[in-house]
N, C-alpha and C positions, 0 to 999 in steps of 0.2 A: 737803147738797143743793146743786147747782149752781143760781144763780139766772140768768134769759137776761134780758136790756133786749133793751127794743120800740125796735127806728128806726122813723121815720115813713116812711123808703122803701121799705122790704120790709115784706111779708106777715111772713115768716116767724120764728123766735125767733133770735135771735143765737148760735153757737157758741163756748162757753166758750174755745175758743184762740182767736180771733177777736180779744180783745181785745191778746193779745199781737203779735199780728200788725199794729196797728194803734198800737200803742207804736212801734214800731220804722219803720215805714211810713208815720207821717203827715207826709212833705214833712220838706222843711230844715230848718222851724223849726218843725214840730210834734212831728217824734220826735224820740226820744229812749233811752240807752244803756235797758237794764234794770236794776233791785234786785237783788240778791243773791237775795232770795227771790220774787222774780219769774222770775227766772234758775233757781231751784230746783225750781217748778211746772209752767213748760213742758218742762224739760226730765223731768219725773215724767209730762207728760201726754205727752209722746211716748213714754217707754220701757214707758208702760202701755196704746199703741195708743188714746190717746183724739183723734187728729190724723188730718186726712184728708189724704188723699198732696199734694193742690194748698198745704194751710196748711203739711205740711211744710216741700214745696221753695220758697216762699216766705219760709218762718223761713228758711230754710240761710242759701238768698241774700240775702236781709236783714243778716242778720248778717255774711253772707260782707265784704259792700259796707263797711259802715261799722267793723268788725273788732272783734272779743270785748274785754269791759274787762273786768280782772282778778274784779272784783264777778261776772262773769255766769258766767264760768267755774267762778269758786269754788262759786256756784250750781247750774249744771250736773252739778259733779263730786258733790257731796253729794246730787244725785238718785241720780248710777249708782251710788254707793255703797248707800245706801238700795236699790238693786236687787236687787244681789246681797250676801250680806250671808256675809263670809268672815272667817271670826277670826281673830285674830292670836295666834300662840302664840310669836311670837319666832323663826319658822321661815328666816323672809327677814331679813338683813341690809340686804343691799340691793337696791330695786327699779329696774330697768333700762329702760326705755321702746322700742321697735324699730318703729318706723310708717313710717320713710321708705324703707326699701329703697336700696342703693347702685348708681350709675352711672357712675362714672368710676374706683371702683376697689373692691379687695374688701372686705366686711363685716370690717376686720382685729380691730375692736371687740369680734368674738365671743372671740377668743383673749385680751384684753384681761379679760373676765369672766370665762372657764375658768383665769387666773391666779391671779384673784380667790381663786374655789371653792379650788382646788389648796394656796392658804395659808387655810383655815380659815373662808373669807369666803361666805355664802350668796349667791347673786344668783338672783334671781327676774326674767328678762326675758319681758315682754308684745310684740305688735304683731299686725299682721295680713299680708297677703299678697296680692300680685296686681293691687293698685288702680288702678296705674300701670306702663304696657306698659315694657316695657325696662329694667327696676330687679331688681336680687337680692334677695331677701329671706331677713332671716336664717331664717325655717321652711323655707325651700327651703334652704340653705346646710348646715343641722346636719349631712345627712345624710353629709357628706362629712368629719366630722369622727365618724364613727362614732355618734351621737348621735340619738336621735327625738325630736322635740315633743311635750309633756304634750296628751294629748286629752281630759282632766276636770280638774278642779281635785285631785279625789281622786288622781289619778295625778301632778300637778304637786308636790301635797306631798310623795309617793314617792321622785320623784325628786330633790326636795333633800333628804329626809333619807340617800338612799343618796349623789348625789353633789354635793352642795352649787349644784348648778346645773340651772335648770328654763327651758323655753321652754312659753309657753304661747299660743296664740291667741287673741286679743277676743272672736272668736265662740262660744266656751265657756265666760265666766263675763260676756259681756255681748251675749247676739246681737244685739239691737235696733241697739247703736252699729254695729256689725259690718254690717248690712246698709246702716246710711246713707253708713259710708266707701266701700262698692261703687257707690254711687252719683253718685261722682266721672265716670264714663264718660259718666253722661247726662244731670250737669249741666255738664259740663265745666270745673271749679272742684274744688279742698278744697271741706271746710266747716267750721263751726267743730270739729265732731267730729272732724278730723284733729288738734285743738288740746287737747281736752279728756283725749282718751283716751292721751295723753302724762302727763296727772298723777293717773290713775284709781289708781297703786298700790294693787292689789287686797287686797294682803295688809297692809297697812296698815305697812311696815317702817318705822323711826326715819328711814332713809336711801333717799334716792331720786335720781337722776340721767339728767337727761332731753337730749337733742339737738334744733335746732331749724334753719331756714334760715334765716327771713328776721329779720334781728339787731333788727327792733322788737317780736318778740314773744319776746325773753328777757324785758326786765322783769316783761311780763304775766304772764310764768310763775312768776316770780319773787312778785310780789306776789301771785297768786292762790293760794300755797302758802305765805305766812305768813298767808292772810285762811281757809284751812284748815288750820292750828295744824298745819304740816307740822315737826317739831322739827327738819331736817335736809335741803335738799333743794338740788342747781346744776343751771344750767342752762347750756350753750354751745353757739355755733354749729357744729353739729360737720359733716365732711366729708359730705356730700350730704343735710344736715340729720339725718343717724343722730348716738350718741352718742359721736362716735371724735373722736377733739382732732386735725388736720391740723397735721403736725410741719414743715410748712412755710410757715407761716402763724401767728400770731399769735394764742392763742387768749382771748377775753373771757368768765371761767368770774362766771357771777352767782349766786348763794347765799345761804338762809337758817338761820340756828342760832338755834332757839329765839324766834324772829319780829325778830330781827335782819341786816338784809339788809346785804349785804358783796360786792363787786365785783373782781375780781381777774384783774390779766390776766398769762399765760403766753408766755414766747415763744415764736419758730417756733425752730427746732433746728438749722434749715440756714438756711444761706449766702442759696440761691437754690434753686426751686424745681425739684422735679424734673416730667420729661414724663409724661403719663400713661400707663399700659400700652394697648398696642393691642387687648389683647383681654382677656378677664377669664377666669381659671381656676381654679373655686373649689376643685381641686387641692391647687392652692398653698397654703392655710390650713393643711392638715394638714402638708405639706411643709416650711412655715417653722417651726410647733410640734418638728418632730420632725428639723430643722437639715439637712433634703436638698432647702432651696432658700433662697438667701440674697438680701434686698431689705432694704438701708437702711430707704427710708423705710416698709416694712412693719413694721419692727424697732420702726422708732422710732412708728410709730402704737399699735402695740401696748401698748410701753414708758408710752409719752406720754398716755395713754387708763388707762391703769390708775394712774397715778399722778395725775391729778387724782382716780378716785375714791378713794383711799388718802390724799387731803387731805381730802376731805369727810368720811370717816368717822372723822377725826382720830388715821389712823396714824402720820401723821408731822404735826411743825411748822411748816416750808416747804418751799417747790416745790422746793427740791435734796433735801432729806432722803427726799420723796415719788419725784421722781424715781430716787435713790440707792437705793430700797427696792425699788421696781418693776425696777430694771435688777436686781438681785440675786435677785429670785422669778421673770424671766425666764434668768438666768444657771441660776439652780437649780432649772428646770422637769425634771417627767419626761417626757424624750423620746419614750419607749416609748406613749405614750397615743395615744388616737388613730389606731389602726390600724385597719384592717376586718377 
């Protein structure tokens, strides 16, 4: 039973999220970050409608301001877990994260996974779509690589057991998050839910591999995924915060084995970097797979993106071995895929 405290200023009973509202909200030196399991209740009374839309957008931006500590997330994520509640059979290898949608160049990252599948390796990628005007997203992109997005969970296992690779939407095995990230247009802000739903790995794989923008919220993800006994999990700045390593650039990949966190940085691949395309033609994904459109640094994001996850999952020992393995499962893809 929920208990309400009397303030002496109002008539009325105090609303059970109220108090979290007022954790986070009381002045400079009166709030304060939240508990783990603090972080675990409000995010359980939001995904159960017990919040009213004003204490919502209030938490977001609350939070937004003073930015998520590892504890509040790892909190958070063990609600939506608790939401949806999908078992693990061993089906995903690895889980792939897709929230930010690409703008200055294409989603090359998808080809980067379809490599994966191709040698043996599950990947099960999540994200959502649409949140942010002007960005691709990989659910709009599949279609061009011959491929649909999973519309149930029941259908996402489907399609990894037929082809080791699934794309599935937030909004089907989490709508609640799914309607708060839409909500980005009319609070004009993320919110922490852009941050969360990065480490929801629904199917609970050993291995997980997530992209981010702004390079202060790797460690967070970093530590919020050994404070959830994640066995396996990196995190890197990837090209327009997606999971894709920029082969021209320096990439800082952050990771956990077994609650052991480890740091390691890759380099850029080129000299100097290249100019960005003038226009975006998601075409081209299928064209570069199937060798009747040639782009370096496409090559190499592709190449370069699959072989940080083939470290993680400890197919190789170092960043030559991994890269050395990934230029050889791109050398020896089947071309023929990917037609319409």
């Amino acid at each position: 039973m929920t208990t309400f405290t009397h303030h002496e200023e109002t008539p009325y009973e105090e609303h059970p999220f109220a108090e979290i509202v007022r954790i986070l909200g009381k002045g400079k030196k009166g709030s304060r970050p939240l508990t783990q399991e603090e972080a675990f209740r409000a995010m359980r009374m939001i995904l159960a409608d017990d919040v009213l839309p004003v204490q919502l957008g209030a938490f977001l931006m609350l939070m937004r301001v003073k930015e998520e500590t590892p504890e509040e997330l790892a909190g958070f994520v063990q609600a939506a877990w608790e939401s949806f509640h999908i078992s693990n059979d061993g089906l995903v290898d690895l889980d792939w994260s897709s929230y930010a949608g690409k703008r200055r160049h294409l989603p090359w990252f998808l080809l980067s996974a379809l490599l994966l599948a191709e040698n043996g390796i599950s990947v099960f990628m999540h994200g959502a779509s649409g949140h942010s005007a002007g960005r691709l997203y990989t659910e709009n992109m599949l279609g061009y690589l011959g491929l649909s997005p999973a519309q149930s969970l029941a259908q996402a296992r489907q399609q990894l057991q037929e082809q080791r690779f699934s794309y599935l939407s937030l909004e089907h095995f989490c709508p609640k998050l799914h309607e708060i990230i839409e909500l980005r247009p009319i609070l004009g802000l993320r919110s922490p839910v852009h941050t969360l739903v990065r480490l929801l790995n629904p199917f609970n794989a050993a291995y997980s591999i997530q992209g981010i923008f702004h390079p202060s919220y790797r460690p967070v993800h970093q530590q919020a995924a050994a404070l959830l006994q994640q066995p396996h999990m990196a995190v890197l700045k990837g090209e327009g915060g997606e999971t894709e390593r920029n082969p021209d650039m320096e990439c800082l990949v952050q990771s956990v084995h077994h609650g052991e966190l480890s740091d390691e940085l890759w380099p850029a691949l080129f000299p100097r970097r290249h100019i960005k395309p003038e226009e975006l033609d998601p075409k081209q994904l299928a064209q570069l797979w199937q060798g009747g459109y040639s782009d370096e640094f496409a090559q190499a994001s592709v190449i370069g993106t699959a072989a940080v996850a083939l470290k993680l999952l400890g197919k190789a020992d170092s960043q030559q071995q991994a890269q050395e393995l990934a230029t050889a499962y791109w050398q020896a893809r089947d071309k023929q895929k990917f037609t319409h």
